[in-house]
C-alpha positions, 0 to 999 in steps of 0.5 A: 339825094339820100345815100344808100343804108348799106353805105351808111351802115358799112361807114358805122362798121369802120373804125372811123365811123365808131370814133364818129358814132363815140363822139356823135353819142356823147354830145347826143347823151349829154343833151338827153341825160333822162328818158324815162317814161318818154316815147322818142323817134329817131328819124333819118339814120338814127340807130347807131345812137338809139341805143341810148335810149331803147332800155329806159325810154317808154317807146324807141322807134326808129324811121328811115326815109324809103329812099334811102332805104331801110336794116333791121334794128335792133337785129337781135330782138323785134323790129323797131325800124320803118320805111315811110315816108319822110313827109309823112310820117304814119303817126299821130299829132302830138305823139311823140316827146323827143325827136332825134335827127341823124342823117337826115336834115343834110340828105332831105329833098325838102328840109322845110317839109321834113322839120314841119311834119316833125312838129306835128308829131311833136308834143307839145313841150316836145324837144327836137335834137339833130346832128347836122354836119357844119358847113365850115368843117372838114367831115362835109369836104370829104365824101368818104364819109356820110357827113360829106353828102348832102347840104351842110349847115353853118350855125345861123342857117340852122337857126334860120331853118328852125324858127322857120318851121316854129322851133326855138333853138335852146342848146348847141354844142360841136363834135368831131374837131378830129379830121376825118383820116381813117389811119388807125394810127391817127386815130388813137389820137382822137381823144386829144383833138376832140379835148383841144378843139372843145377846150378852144371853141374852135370853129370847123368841128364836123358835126352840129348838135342843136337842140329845139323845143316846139313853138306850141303857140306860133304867130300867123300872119292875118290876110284881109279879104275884100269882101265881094258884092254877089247880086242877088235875084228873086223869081217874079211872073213874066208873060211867055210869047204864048200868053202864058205866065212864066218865071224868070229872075231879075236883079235886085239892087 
């Protein structure tokens, strides 16, 4: 089930959700240094992180899935926020060159469904970049948060999901090593844990990043059909009861 967008957009309005968002934001930037003259979709909950974006990418939009529902952004300028869809998404193929994933993956009815329709929207050479929460940390225990809703993801789970739906991982990197305690004063210690945890590799950050590229040429598995023999018939001239000639069809071998 999706969570609601004024609980996702109050959670980003805390104080935690702007250390989630600092530390979300920089492992989102480090993996997308350079985005002129690309055209990027946020898809899910994406525009606490789209700003990145919006000044130097050709075209920033974002889409929220229409059970989930939908804010404006950016709230000072024309919107560049939709309700669709998740399954399909009222765009062309190919038409995008980055697609960013943000609560969205955990929260889907059919994650499956979700990450083929976003290949085809995908171009070629496209890359796919999504913030999944991690199945062995501590933010996906704690429902006071976005990230402890939904389906959380060890790391080969999210590997099995993407070549399923003919994506190749190519980057990974975890975020949030702090626990998810919303004290201000725990907080102003975040900076130390998400250096420690970062430094050891430790294994229960809340949060994946795994950036994909789209397999443009796939394999398809060939099926061969029996053939079926279909008799064939031709009209020939039958004598009718009356006397008079009628057609009819026979078999011909």
């Amino acid at each position: 089930m999706s969570l609601d967008v004024v609980d996702l957009r109050s959670f980003y309005a805390q104080p935690l959700g702007m250390v989630a968002r600092r530390f979300i934001g920089r492992g989102v930037r480090s993996r997308w240094r350079d985005t002129h003259g690309l055209s990027v979709l946020g898809f899910g909950y994406p525009t606490p992180y789209l700003g990145l974006f919006r000044e130097e990418a050709e075209r920033c939009l974002a889409f929220m899935p229409a059970a989930q529902g939908v804010v404006k952004w950016p709230t000072d300028r024309a919107g560049l926020v939709a309700l669709v869809e998740e399954h399909d998404l009222p765009l062309e193929d190919s038409s995008v060159d980055r697609v960013l994933l943000v609560h969205a993956l955990e929260n889907s009815s059919d994650a499956v469904a979700l990450l083929r329709e976003t290949w085809r929207v995908l171009a070629a050479g496209g890359r796919l970049l999504a913030a999944v929460p991690n199945r062995r940390g501590v933010w996906a225990r704690a429902d006071t948060t976005p990230f402890g809703h939904g389906r959380p993801y060890s790391r080969s789970q999210i590997t099995h999901l993407l070549r399923d739906t003919w994506f190749t991982p190519t980057a990974w990197e975890e975020v949030l090593y702090v626990p998810p305690i919303a004290r201000k004063w725990f907080l102003r210690s975040a900076v130390a844990w998400e250096r420690t945890g970062a430094t050891l590799n430790a294994p229960f950050a809340g949060i994946h990043i795994v950036e994909a590229t789209k397999q443009v040429y796939r394999a398809v598995p060939a099926q061969r059909r029996q053939r079926r023999l279909v008799p064939s018939f031709e009209p020939v001239l039958a004598p009718s009861p009356g006397g008079a000639a009628r057609v009819s069809g026979t078999e011909r071998d």
